[in-house]
N, C-alpha and C positions, 0 to 999 in steps of 0.2 A: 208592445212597449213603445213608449213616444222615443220621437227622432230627440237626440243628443242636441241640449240645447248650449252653442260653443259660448255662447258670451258667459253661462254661468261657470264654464270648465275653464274661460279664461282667469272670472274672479279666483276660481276655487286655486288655479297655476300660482296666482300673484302673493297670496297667503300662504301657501305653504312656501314658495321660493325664501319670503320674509320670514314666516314662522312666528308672523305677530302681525293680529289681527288691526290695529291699530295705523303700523306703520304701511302696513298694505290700503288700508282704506284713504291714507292721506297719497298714496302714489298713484291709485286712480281716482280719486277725486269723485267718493261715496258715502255718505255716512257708515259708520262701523253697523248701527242696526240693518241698515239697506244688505252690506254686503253679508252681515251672517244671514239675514232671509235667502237670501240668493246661495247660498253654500249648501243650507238647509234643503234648499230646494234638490238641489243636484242631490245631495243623500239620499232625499227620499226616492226620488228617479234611481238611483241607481241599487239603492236597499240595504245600501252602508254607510254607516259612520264613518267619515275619512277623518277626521280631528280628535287626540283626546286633549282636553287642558290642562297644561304642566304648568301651576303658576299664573306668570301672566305669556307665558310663552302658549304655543299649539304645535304639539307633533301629532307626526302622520300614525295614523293606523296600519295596519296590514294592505287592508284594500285602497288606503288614501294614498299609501307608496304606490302598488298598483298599477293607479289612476294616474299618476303625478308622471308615471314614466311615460304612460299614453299620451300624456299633456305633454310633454316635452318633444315624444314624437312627431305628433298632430302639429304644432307649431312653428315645431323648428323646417317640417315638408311643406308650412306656408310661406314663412321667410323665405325657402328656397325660391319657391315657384314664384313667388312676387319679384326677388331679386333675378331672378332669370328671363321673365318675361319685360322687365325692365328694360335687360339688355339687351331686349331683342327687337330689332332695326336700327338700333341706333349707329353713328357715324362710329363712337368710341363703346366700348367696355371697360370694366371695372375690375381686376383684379385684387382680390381681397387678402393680405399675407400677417399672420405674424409669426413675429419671433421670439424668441427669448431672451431674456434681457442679457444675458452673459454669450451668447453665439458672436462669434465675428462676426464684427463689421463689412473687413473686406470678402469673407467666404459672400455675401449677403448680398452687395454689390459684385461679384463675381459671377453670381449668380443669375442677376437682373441684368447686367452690364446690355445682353443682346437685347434687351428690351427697351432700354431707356432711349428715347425720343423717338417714340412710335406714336404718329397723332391717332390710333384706332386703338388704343389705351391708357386708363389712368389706371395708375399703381398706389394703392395706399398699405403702406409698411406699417405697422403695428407692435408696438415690442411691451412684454411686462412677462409674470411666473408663467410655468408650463400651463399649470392646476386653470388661470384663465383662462388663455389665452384657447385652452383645449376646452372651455365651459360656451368660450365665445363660439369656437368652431361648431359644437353640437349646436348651437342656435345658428345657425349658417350667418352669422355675423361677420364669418372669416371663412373663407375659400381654401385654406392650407394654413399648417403652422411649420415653422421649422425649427427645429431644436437638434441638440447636442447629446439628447438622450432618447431610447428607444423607449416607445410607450407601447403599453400592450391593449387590446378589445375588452369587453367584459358584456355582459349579457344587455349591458344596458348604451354602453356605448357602442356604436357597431364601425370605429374608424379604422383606418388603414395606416401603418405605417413603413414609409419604404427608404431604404436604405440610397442615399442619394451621394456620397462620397464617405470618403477613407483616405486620412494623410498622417503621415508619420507625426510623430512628436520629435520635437530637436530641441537640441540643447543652442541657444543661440547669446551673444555677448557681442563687444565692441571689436571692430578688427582685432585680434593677435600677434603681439610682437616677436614673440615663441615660432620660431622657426620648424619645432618638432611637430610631428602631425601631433595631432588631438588624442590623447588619449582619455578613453571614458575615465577609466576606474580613477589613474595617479588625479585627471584635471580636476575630475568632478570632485574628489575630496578635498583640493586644495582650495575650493572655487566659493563666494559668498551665491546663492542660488535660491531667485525669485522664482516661485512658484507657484501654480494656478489653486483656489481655496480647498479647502477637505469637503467639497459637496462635487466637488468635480469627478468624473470619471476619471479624467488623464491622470488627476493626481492619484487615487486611489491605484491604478496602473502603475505609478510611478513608485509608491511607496512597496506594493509587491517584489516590484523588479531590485529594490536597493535593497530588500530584505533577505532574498534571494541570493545577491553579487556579493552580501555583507556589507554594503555601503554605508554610511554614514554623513552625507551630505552637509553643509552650512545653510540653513535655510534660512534667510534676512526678510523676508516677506512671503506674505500671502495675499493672495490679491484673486478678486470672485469674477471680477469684469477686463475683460479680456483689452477691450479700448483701454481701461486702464494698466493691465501688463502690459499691453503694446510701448505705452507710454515710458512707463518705467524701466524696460529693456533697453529702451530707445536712450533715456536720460542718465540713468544711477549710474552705468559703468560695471552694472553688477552680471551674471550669466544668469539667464531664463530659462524655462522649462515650457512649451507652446507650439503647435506646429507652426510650420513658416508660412503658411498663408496669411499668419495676425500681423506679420511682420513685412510682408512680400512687398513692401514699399522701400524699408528702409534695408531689404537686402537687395534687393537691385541696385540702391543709390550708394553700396558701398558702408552706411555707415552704422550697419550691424555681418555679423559672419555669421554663418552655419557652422561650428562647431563638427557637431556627429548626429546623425537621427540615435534615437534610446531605440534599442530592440523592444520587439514584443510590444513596444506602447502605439497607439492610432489614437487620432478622434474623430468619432463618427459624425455624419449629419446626416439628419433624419429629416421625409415631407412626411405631416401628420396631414390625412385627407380624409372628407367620409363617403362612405357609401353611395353616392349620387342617383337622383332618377331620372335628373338631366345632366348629360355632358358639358362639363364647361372645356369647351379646345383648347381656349388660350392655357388652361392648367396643364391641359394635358403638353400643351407645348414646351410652356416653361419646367416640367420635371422629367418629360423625356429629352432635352437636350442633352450633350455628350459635355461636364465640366470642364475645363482649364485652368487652374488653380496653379498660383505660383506654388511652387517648393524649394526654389535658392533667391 
């Protein structure tokens, strides 16, 4: 059998990624007949059909998925290797991060904090959905993601997910003129209560837990992006639902309060990583450090 010819396995990556032979030919910059010869070609090399035509659309075959997952492997262990021999002698390195677009802020720089103004590192922060940001990471585009929700392996991804903190959820508002301690059940019923959106974990936690207590809450907002509950905690005058690290600014200065942590409720923060065949240190630095994350 002839050796595996990669330029036409790269054509064959670019068209199925698109799923249209058209727009594929205009992103590498080939005529549409040039690259179905070149697709052809690999078919016959390999003695399958990877395409049927849907349309003006092309899905994969049995063997074209296959192939597709080998191509993604094959590629994604070049990006590595090119990105890592890059880094290698240089004065500085490159750590590659994203996030998710709703994760704190301050968990985020909290996080980096022991890193920032290190001349033998550039940091570039990356934020947009999980479903990316984790598409980017399998092309070694990204060195780590971190997110607010546990993702799991599958036969075709082979990443890692490791549990990197745990911090209560609290009920947080403007200082209290209320002399009485806090009481969950009487406050939180009388209380108007901004709360993180219905895709969140905390919330779905939270709605458990008032079902549970019998509660019945006043719920004035819903808000997806945390910088913006920050905000709104910070402004309306109204009581929040967030752990206090989103706030851990404005409760050290005084001009929010901690309330009571809710039982039973946490939110998590995850490093999504993959499988490496070369060690990146600095990763391994910045996820084995020991956190310090405000809580009042």
């Amino acid at each position: 059998m002839r050796r595996l010819n990669f330029h036409h396995l790269h054509y064959f990556w670019a068209v199925a990624k698109e799923g249209n032979l058209t727009r594929a030919a205009e992103a590498l910059h080939v005529s549409q007949s040039a690259l179905s010869t070149q697709i052809r070609v690999l078919e016959d090399q390999l003695g399958h059909a990877l395409f049927i035509r849907s349309g003006r659309s092309l899905k994969l075959t049995e063997a074209g998925q296959l192939v597709l997952d080998y191509a993604e492997t094959i590629f994604a262990l070049g990006s590595e290797l090119q990105t890592t021999l890059q880094n290698t002698g240089r004065a500085s390195q490159t750590l590659r991060i994203g996030a998710v677009a709703t994760l704190s802020r301050n968990f985020q720089e909290n996080l980096l904090r022991p890193f920032l103004g290190r001349d033998d590192l550039v940091i570039v922060l990356e934020s947009g959905g999980v479903d990316e940001l984790l598409e980017r990471l399998v092309l070694h585009k990204l060195d780590v993601v971190l997110t607010n929700q546990a993702v799991s392996a599958d036969n075709q991804r082979t990443w890692q997910c490791r549990l990197l903190y745990r911090q209560a959820v609290c009920l947080i508002g403007p200082p209290r003129q209320d002399r009485r301690p806090f009481d969950l059940h009487r406050d939180l019923q009388q209380a108007r209560l901004i709360v993180p959106g219905r895709s969140s974990d905390v919330r779905s936690q939270f709605e458990v837990y008032c079902t549970g207590q019998g509660l019945h809450p006043l719920i004035c907002a819903e808000v997806d992006d945390m910088a913006m509950l920050r905000l709104l905690a910070r402004d309306s005058g109204d009581m929040a639902l967030l752990p206090a690290v989103v706030v851990q600014d404005e409760l050290r200065s005084g001009a929010l309060q901690l309330y009571a942590e809710v039982p039973e409720i946490a939110e998590q923060f995850y490093a999504v990583t993959l499988q490496r065949q070369f060690r990146l240190n600095i990763l391994d630095e910045l996820l084995g450090q020991p956190l310090a994350l405000a809580s009042s």
